[in-house]
Wavefront OBJ file of the C-alpha trace (Angstrom):
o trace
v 0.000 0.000 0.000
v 2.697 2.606 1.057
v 4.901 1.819 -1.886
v 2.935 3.535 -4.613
v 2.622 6.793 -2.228
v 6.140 6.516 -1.944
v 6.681 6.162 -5.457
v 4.972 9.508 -6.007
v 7.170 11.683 -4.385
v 10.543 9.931 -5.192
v 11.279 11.961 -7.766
v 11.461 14.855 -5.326
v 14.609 13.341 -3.415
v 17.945 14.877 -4.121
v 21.262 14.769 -2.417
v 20.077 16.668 0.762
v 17.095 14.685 1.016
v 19.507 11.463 1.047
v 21.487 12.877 3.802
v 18.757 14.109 5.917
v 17.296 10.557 5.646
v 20.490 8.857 6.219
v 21.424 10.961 9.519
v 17.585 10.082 10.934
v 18.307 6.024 10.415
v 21.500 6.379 12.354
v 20.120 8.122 14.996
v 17.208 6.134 15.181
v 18.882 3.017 15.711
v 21.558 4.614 18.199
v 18.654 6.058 19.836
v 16.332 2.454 20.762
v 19.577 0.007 20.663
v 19.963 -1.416 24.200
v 22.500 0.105 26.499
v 23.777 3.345 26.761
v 23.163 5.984 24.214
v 26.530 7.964 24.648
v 28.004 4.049 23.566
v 25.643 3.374 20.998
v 26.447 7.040 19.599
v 30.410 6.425 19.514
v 30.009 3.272 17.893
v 28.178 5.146 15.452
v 30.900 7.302 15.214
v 33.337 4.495 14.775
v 31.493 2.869 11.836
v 31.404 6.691 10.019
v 35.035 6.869 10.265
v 35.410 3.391 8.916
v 33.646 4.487 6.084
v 35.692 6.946 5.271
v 38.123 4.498 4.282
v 39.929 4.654 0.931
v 39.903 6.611 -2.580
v 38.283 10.007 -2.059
v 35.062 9.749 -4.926
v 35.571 13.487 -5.772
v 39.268 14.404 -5.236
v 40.770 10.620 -5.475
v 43.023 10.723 -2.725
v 43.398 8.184 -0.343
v 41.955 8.127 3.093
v 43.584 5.700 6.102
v 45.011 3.754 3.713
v 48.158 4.008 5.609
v 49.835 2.617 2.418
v 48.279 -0.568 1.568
v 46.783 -0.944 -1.856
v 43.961 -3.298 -0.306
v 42.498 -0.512 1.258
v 42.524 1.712 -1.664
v 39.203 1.039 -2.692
v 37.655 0.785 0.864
v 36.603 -1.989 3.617
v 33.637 -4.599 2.372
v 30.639 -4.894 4.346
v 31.102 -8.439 4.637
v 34.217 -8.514 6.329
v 32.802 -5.874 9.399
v 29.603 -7.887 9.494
v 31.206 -11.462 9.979
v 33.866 -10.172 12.054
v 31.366 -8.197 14.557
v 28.112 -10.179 14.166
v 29.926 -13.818 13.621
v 33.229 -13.855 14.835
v 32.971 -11.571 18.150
v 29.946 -12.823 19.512
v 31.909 -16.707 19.039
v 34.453 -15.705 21.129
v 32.351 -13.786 23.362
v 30.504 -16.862 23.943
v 33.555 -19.372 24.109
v 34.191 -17.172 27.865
v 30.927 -18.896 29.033
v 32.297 -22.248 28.112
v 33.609 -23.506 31.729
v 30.017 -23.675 32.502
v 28.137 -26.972 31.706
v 26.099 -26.506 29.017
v 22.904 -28.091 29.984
v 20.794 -30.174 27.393
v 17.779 -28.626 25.505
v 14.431 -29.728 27.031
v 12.816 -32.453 24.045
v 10.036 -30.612 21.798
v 6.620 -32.053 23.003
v 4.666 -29.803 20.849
v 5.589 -26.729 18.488
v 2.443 -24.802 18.863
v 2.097 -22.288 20.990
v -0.090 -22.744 23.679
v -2.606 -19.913 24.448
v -1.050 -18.355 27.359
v 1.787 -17.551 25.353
v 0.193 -15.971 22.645
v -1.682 -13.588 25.012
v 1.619 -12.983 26.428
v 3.524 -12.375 23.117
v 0.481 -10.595 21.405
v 1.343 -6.660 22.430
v 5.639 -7.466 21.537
v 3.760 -9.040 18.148
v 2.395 -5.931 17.530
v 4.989 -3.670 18.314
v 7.667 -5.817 16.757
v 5.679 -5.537 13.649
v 5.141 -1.807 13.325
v 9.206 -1.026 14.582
v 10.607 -3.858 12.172
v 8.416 -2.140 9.162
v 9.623 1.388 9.760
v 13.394 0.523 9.992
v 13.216 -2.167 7.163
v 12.129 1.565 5.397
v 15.116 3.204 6.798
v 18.718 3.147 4.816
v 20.813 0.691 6.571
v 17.806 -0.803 8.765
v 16.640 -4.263 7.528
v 16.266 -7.344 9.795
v 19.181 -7.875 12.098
v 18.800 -4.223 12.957
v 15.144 -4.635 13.653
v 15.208 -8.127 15.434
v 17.960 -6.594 17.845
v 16.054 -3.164 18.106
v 13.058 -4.808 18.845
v 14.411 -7.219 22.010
v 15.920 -4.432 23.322
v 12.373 -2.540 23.519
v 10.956 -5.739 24.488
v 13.473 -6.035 27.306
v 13.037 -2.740 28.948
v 9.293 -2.492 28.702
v 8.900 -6.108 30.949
v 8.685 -5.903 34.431
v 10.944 -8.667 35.065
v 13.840 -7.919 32.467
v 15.501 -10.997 33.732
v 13.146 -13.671 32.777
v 14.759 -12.718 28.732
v 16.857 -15.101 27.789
v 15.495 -17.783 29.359
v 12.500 -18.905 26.871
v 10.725 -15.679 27.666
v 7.776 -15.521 24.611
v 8.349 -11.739 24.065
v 11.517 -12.132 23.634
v 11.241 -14.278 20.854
v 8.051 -13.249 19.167
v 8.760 -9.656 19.122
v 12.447 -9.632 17.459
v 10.964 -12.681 15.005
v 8.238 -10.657 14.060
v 10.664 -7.117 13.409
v 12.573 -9.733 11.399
v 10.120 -10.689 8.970
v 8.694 -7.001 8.739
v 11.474 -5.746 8.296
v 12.600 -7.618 5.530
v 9.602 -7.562 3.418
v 9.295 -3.644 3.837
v 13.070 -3.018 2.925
v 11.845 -3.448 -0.774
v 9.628 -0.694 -0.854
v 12.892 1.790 -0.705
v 14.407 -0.275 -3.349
v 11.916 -0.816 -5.871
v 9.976 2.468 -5.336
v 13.338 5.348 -4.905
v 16.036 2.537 -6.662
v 18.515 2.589 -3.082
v 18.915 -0.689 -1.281
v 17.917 -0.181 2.481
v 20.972 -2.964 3.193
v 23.374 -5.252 1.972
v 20.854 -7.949 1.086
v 18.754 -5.685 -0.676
v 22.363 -4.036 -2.779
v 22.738 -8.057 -3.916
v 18.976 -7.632 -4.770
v 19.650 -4.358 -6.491
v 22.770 -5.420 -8.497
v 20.310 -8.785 -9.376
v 17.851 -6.315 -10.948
v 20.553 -4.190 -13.059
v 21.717 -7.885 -14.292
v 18.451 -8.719 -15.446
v 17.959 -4.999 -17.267
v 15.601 -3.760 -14.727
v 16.607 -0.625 -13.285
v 14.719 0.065 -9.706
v 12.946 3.275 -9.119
v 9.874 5.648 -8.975
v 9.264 4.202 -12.705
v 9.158 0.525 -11.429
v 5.542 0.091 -10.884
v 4.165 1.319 -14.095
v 6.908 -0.235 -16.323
v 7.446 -3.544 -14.975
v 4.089 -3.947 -12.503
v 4.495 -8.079 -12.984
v 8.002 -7.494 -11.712
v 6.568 -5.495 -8.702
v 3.899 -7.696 -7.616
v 5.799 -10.737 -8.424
v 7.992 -9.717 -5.374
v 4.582 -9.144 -3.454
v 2.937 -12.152 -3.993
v 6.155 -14.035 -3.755
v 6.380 -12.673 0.136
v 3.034 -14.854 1.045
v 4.373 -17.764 -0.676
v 7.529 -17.769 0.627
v 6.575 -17.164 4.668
v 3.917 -20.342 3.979
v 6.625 -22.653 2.618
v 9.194 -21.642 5.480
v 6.072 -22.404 8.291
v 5.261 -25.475 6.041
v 9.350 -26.690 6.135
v 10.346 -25.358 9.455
v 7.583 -26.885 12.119
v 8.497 -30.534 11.360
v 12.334 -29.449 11.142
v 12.192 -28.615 15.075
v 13.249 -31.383 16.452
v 16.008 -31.385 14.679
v 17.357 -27.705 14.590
v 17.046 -27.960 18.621
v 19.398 -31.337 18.484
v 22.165 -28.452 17.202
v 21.914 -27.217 21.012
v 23.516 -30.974 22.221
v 26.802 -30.319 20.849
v 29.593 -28.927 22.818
v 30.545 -24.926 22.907
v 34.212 -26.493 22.602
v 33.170 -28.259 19.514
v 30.690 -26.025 17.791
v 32.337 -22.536 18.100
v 35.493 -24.170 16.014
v 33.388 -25.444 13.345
v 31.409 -22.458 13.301
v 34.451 -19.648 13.240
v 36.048 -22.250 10.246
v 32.711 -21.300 8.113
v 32.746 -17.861 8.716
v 36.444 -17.192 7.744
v 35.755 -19.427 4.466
v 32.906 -17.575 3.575
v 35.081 -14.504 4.035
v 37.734 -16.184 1.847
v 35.684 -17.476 -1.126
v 34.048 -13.710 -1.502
v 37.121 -12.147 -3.202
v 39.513 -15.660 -2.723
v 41.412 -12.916 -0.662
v 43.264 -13.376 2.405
v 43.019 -9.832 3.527
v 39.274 -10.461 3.837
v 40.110 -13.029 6.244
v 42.713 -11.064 8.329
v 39.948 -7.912 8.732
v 37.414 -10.628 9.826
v 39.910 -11.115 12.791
v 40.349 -8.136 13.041
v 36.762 -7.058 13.570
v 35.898 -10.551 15.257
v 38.114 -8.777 17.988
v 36.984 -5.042 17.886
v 33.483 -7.326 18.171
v 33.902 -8.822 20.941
v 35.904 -6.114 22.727
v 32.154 -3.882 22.470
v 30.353 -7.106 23.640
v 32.570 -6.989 26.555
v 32.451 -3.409 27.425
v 28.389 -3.038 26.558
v 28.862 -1.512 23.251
v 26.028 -2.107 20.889
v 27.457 -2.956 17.259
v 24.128 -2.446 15.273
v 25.162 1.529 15.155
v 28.363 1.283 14.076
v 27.658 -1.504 11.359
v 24.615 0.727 9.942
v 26.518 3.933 10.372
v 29.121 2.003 8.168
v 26.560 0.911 5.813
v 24.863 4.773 5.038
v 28.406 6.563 5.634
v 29.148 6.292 1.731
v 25.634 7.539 1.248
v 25.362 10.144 4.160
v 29.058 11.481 2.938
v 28.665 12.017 -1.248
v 25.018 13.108 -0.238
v 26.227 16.220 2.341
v 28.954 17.602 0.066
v 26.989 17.504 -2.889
v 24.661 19.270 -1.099
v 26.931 22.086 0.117
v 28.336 22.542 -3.089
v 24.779 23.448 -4.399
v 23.957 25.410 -1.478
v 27.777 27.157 -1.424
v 28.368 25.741 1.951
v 25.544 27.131 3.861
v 24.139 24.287 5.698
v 20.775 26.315 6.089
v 19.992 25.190 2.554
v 18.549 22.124 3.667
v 15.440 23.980 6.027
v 14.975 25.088 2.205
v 13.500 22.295 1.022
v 10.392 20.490 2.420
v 11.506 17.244 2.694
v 14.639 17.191 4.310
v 13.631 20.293 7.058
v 10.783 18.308 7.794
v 13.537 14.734 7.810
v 15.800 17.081 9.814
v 12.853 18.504 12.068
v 12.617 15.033 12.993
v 15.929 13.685 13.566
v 16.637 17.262 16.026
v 13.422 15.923 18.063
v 14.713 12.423 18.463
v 18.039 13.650 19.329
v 16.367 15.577 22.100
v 13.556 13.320 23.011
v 16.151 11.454 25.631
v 17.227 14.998 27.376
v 13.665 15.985 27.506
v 12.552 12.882 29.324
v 15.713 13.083 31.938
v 14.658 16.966 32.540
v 10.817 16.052 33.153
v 12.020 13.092 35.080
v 14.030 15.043 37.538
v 11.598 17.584 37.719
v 8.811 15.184 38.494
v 11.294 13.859 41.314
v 11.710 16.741 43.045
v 8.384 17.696 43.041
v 7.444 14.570 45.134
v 10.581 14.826 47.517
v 8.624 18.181 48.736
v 5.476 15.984 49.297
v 6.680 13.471 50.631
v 8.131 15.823 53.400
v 4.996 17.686 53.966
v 3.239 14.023 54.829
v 6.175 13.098 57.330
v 5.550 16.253 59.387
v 1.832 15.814 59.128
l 1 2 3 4 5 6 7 8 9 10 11 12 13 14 15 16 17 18 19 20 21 22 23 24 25 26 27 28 29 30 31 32 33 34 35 36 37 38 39 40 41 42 43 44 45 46 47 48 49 50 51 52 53 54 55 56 57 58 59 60 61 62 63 64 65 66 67 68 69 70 71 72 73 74 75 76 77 78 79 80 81 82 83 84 85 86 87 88 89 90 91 92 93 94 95 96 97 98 99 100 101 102 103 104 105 106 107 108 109 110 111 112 113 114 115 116 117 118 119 120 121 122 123 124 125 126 127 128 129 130 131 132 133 134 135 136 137 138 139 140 141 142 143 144 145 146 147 148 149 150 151 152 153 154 155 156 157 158 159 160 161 162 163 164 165 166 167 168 169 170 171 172 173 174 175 176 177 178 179 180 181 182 183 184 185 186 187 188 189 190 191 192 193 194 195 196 197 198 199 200 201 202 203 204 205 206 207 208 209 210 211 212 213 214 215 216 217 218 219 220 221 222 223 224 225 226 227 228 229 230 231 232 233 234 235 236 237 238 239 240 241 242 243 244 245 246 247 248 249 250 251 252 253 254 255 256 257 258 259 260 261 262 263 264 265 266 267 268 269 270 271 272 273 274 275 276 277 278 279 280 281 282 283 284 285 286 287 288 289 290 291 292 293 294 295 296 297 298 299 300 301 302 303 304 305 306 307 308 309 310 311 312 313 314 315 316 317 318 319 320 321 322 323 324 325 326 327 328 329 330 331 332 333 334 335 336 337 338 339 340 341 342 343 344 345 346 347 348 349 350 351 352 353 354 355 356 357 358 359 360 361 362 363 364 365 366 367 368 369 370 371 372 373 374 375 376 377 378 379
């Protein structure tokens, strides 16, 4: 439904429209990631600079380089996302494996029962409306949305510490982000032609292969295209319910085998899939590298959603602002100009402030029941 009224005013995005939207998706994500903000905000930071890296697009010289041709044309996503999300959170987990891993209870029945529904229905809910809005968002899609979404789930519960062990929020809410999240990151590509993630780039460099070029003009030239995607969405979630409920048994049988045994196997397949991407062995060495860097912020309670999205729209975010100020001759009040992006900017100033705003009404609501509390004392 939204992505013809998308559609219709795609045309009207430009460069500063582009950077307005990619500074509100890093914000957004920095802002309801778990933990602290001022962490999820340098992380942020981090991935910007690490986007940085290479050839300069519009003078050609080279950026932290430091000298080695491999860098010259940048860091790969691949590399920072199997190093941080793969890697790191394997040898995070290898530090848990002096304690005995206990052996996963045996699958009775897969259907939920109705007490768990009830209790999963409001994170269903939510989990669906947060995943579709940041599968919208440049550099959202589903691990962003399924991590966003526990996090919410986590600190709206009364007893925070029942996640993680089988509590039904905290599974049906991030599963449901997931899957809304990934069916709405292809109304950005198919409806403005710019891949929300990295699946949806391989999806966009698919289309180009095949002679279809995404954009506003999508829907009208190629609609069997468009709502061959749509339709394909139903099919697809029916044959994954129809191939994954008898399959239980045997995914959970996965939980039997030792940390010691698994983590090996598991850190083997990620640097090979590293490997066989270019057949490069500096892919491999910068999945170490980030492996560490990820587990290092899973140590110290730094969130690494931000800094891999940040990573992911810093390309975007960086050609999009300076070709901006070079229309507007470098005054950055050029961008309240236009409707779009002041309104995109409006937004992203009140979500930035939202968090202060809360503390300050917080504080003030505190000390205006210290006073009362007083007054009853004495009486």
């Amino acid at each position: 439904f939204l992505a013809p009224i998308v559609a219709s005013f795609a045309l009207d995005f430009g460069a500063p429209e582009y950077t307005a939207l990619a500074l509100l998706g890093i914000l957004l994500v920095a802002t309801i990631s778990s933990g602290a903000k001022a962490k999820a905000l340098i992380a942020a930071a981090i991935g910007l600079l690490l986007a940085t890296v290479g050839r300069d697009v519009f003078t050609g010289a080279n950026r932290f380089t430091f000298g080695s041709l491999q860098l010259a044309d940048g860091i790969g996503f691949v590399p920072i996302a199997m190093g941080i999300f793969g890697l790191g959170e394997i040898l995070y987990n290898l530090e848990e494996r002096h304690r005995a891993a206990k052996a996963p209870s045996a699958v009775a029945n897969v259907w939920p029962s109705r007490g768990d529904l009830k209790q999963a229905s409001g994170a269903i809910g939510r989990g669906s409306v947060l995943g579709f809005f940041l599968g919208i968002l440049p550099g959202g899609g589903a691990t962003i949305a399924s991590m966003a979404s526990y996090a919410m789930e986590k600190k709206r519960a009364k007893k925070p510490e029942r996640f993680g062990k089988g509590a039904p929020e905290g599974v049906a809410g991030p599963e449901t982000a997931n899957n809304a999240a990934a069916t709405s990151s292809f109304i950005p590509l198919l409806t403005l032609g710019i891949p929300a993630n990295a699946t949806m780039a391989l999806m966009f460099g698919a289309l180009l292969i095949q002679g279809v070029t995404p954009g506003p003009q999508l829907v009208d030239e190629n609609p069997d295209l468009f709502w061959g995607v749509v339709n394909s969405m139903y099919i697809g979630n029916i044959l994954l319910l129809i191939m994954s409920l008898p399959l239980v048994g045997i995914f959970v049988k996965i939980l039997r085998v030792r940390a010691a045994i698994l983590a090996p196997i598991t850190a083997l397949i990620t640097l090979l899939g590293a490997y066989t991407i270019n057949n490069s062995m500096f892919d491999v060495t910068l999945v170490v590298v980030f492996g560490i860097v990820g587990y290092l912020m899973k140590k110290f309670g730094f969130e690494p959603g931000p800094l891999v999205l940040a990573f992911v729209l810093g390309e975007l975010l960086e050609s999009s602002l300076r070709r901006s100020l070079l229309v507007f001759g470098g005054d950055p009040l050029g961008f309240f100009g236009r409707p779009i992006s002041a309104t995109l900017l409006i937004v992203f100033v009140v979500v930035a402030a939202l968090p202060a705003i809360r503390s300050a009404l917080a504080k003030r609501k505190a000390s205006a029941v210290t006073p009362a509390a007083k007054i009853k004392e004495k009486v």
